[in-house]
N, C-alpha and C positions, 0 to 999 in steps of 0.2 A: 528609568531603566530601559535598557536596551531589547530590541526584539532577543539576539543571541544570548544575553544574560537571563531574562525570564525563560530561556528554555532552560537554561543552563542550572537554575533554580527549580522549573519543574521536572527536571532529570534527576535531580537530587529526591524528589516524592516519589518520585517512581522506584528509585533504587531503595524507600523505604518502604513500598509498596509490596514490593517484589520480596523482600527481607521477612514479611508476616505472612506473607501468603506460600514461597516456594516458588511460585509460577507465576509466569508472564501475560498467561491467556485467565481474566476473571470472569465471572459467570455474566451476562448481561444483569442490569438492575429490573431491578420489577416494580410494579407500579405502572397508572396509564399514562402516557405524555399528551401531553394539547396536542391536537392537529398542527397550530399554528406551529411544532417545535420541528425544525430541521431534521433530517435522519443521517444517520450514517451511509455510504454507499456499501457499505459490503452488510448489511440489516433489513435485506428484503425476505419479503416474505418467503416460505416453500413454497405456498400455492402458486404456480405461474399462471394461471388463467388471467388472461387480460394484461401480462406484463410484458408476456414479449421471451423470459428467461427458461431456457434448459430447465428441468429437474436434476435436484441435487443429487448427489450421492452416484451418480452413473458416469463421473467423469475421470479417465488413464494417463495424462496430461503429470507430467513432471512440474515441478518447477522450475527448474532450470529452462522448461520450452518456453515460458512464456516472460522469464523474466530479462530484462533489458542490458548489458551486461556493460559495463565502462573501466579502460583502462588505466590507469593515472599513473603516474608515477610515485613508486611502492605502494600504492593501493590498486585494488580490485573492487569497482563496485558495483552494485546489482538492483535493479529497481524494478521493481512490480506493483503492477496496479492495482486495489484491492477491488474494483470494482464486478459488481456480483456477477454480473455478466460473460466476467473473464474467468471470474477463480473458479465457479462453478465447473469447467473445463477439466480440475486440478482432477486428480485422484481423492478420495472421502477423505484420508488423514490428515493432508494439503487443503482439501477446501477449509475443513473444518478446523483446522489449527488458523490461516488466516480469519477466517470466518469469528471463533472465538475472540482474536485480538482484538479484532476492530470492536466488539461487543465491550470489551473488558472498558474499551478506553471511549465509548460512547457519550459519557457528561463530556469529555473535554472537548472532545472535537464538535458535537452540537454547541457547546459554548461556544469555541474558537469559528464557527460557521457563523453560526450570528453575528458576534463581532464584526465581522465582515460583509453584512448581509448578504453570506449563501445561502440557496437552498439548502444542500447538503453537503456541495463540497465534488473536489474528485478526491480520493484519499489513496498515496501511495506508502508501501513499505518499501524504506533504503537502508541499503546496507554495505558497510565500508571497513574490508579486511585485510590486514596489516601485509605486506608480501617483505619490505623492510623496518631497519630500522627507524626509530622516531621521524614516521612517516606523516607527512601534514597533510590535511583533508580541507577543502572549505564547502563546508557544506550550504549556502547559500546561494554557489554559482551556481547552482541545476537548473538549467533551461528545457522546457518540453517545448516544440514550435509544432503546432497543428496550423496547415489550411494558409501556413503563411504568417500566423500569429504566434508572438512567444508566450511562452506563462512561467512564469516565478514562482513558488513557492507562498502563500499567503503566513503560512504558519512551519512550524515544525514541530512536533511532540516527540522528545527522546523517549529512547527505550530502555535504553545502557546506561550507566554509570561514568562519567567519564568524555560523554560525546559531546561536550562545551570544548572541551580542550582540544579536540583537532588536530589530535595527532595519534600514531597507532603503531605498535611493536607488530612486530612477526608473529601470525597466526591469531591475532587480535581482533575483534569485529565490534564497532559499533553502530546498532540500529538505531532506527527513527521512524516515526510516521509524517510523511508530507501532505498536506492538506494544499489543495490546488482548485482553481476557481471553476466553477461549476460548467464553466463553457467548455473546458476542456474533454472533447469527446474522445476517449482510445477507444473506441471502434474506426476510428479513421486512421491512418497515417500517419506517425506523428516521430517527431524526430527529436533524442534526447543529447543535451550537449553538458557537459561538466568537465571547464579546465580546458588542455589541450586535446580532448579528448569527443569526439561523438557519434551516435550508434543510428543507423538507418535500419535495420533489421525488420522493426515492428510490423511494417509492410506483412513479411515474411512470416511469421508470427500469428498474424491476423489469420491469413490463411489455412494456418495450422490449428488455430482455435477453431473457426466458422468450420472445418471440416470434422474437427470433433464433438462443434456441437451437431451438427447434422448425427452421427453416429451416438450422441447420445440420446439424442430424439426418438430412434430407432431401437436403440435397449430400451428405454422406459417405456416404449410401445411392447415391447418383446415382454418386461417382467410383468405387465399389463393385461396379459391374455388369461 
């Protein structure tokens, strides 16, 4: 079976997932994990001591600031990195609704890291919304180039119903999760191409993050007193 076909099979689990449950974002599972088992990137702890990460909950950040944006022909698509580093940035309802996903969908992607021997993985959410008619998407060209290096796509975890097919009516969106190789650092520079299509921004981006995290360094000192 094909990489695109086993996604295309576990897009079909998700769309019965999605059908018992209502919602997209599931509780994290409970229970200890071994040391030895990979982590998600957006599954860090709240405690920052010793990590290096902002405190949660203090971040004004839109999404649209921070996400990657690409043009295609009759698609619009949008990619963000879930890494904790970044979304933390978000506003609370934003962190935490990304924050939740990546929790909901934790067994597959520590499996799918393994398989691969990642640590953890980089893990992005993509999203690709119909602007025409029977609009075609492939979603396997996605290139991220850091430092001169490119990086593919290791995996892909549908979100949507329908996202094997690769193609999108007007006003239509299909997500995904992308699972990307653990070298891939977004805190540098990095450059996203899909199609005839590719985005320098990040640069820019970066900027606007590292300045909000500075600011939110500064509230959490501030709610602190």
């Amino acid at each position: 079976m094909s990489r695109l076909a086993a996604w295309c099979a576990m897009a079909a689990g998700v769309a019965l997932l999605h059908a018992s449950t209502g919602c997209a974002q599931q509780p994290p599972a409970t229970g200890t994990k071994p040391a030895t088992t990979p982590s998600t990137p957006a599954a860090a702890s709240a405690d920052t001591t010793g990590t290096g990460l902002v405190p949660a909950g203090f971040g004004t950040l839109r999404q649209e600031q921070i996400a990657i944006p690409l043009q295609l022909p009759g698609v619009l698509v949008k990619l963000t990195p879930l890494d904790e580093s970044v979304i933390r940035t978000l506003a609370p309802d934003s962190y935490r609704a990304f924050r939740e996903l990546a929790e909901s969908k934790r067994p597959a992607i520590v499996r799918l890291a393994s398989q691969h021997g990642l640590r953890r993985g980089s893990l992005w959410h993509v999203s690709f919304y119909g602007l025409a008619p029977d609009a075609r998407f492939s979603p396997l060209e996605l290139t991220v180039t850091v430092a001169g290096r490119d990086y593919r796509p290791v995996e892909v975890l549908p979100l949507s119903t329908g996202f094997g097919e690769q193609r999108l009516q007007p006003r239509e969106t299909q997500t995904a999760l992308y699972l990307f190789d653990d070298a891939l650092d977004v805190n540098q520079p990095l450059i996203v191409s899909l199609g005839s299509d590719r985005n320098t921004s990040w640069s820019e981006k970066l900027t606007t993050i590292e300045k909000e995290r500075v600011l939110i360094r500064s509230r959490a000192q501030g709610a602190g007193r």
